[in-house]
N, C-alpha and C positions, 0 to 999 in steps of 0.2 A: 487441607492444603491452603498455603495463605496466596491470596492474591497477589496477581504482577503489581508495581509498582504504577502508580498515577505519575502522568507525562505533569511536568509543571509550565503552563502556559506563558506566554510572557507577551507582551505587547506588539513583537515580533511573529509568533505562530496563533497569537488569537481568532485573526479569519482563518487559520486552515481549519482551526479548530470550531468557530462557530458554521464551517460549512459542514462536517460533519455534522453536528449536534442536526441539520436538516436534510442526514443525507445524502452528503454531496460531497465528493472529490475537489480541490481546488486547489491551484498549484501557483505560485508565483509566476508572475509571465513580467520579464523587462517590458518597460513603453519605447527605449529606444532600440534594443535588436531585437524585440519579440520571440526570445527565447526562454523555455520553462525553467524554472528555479528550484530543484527538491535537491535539499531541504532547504529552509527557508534560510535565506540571507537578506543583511543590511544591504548588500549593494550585489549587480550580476558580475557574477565570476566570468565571464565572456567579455563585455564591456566596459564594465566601471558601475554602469547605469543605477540610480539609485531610487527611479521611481520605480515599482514593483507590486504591482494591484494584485489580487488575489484572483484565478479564473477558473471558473468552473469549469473540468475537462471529465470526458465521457463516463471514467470507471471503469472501460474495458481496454485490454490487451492482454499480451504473452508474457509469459516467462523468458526474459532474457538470461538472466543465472540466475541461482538455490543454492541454499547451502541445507542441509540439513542436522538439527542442533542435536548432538546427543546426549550431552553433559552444559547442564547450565550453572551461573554463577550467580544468580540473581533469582529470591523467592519469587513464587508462584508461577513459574513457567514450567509444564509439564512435559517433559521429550517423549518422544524425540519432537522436535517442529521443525518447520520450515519455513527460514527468509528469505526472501527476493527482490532481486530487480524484475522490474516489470513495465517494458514497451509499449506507449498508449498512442494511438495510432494521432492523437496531436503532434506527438513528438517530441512528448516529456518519457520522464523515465524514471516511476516513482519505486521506492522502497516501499516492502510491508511482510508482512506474514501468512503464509497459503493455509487456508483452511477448508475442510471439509470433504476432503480424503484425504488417502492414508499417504504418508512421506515417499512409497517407495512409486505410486505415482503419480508424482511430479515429475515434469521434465523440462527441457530448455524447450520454448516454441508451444508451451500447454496456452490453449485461451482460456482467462482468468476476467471475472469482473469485481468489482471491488464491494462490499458488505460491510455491515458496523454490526458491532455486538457493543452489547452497553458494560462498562467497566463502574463495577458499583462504588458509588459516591463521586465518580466522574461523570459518565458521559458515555458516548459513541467514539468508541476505537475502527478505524478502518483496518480490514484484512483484506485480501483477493481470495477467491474460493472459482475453481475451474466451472467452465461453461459446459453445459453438457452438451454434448455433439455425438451426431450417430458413431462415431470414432470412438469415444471414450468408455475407457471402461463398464462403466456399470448400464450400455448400451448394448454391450454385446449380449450375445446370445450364445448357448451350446446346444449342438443338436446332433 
């Protein structure tokens, strides 16, 4: 199967992307209404604001929507998957991919923390992968 395609960096996403390479989550945050930025922009769509540092935020939150992909258009993605928004209790609201059970569950309100897998000849790609809690499935018991 041929690999996804390599994200192409640009002077604009290079701190999201060298936080990754250590890691770590990090999201645009305005300096003047200190609101998070995903995805990355020139300037805040909220204010205008154009100074926009890069901040390291948790990794963890919910599933606010999914979609689940069953037919893809683009080599190396194998379905079915699932992308989402995802609720991080800073108060951003990043985009990514659930991994590490199966599509059917996922749901709105799953707690997800965020994981990199290494994309060869790139780097560390972020996904979210659910938290495991005595609720979740591979928790339960039958008896």
């Amino acid at each position: 199967m041929d690999q996804p395609p390599a994200p192409a960096p640009t002077p604009l996403t290079e701190p999201y992307w060298e936080a990754c390479r250590r890691g770590e989550l990090a999201l645009q945050r305005c300096a003047a209404c200190c609101r998070f930025v995903h995805f990355p922009e020139p300037a805040c769509p909220f204010c205008g604001g154009t100074e926009l540092p890069y901040t390291k935020v948790s990794g963890q939150g919910t599933v606010h929507t999914f979609s689940v992909v069953e037919r893809t258009f683009l080599p190396g993605f194998r379905t079915p998957y699932v992308i989402a928004w995802v609720d991080l209790p800073e108060g951003a609201r990043a985009f990514g991919d659930i991994v590490g059970c199966p599509p059917d569950e996922v749901r709105i309100g799953l707690p997800v923390e965020v994981c990199f897998a290494d994309l060869p000849g790139f780097g560390p790609i972020p996904s979210f992968t659910p938290v495991a809690t005595p609720d979740s499935p591979r928790w339960r018991t039958t008896s």
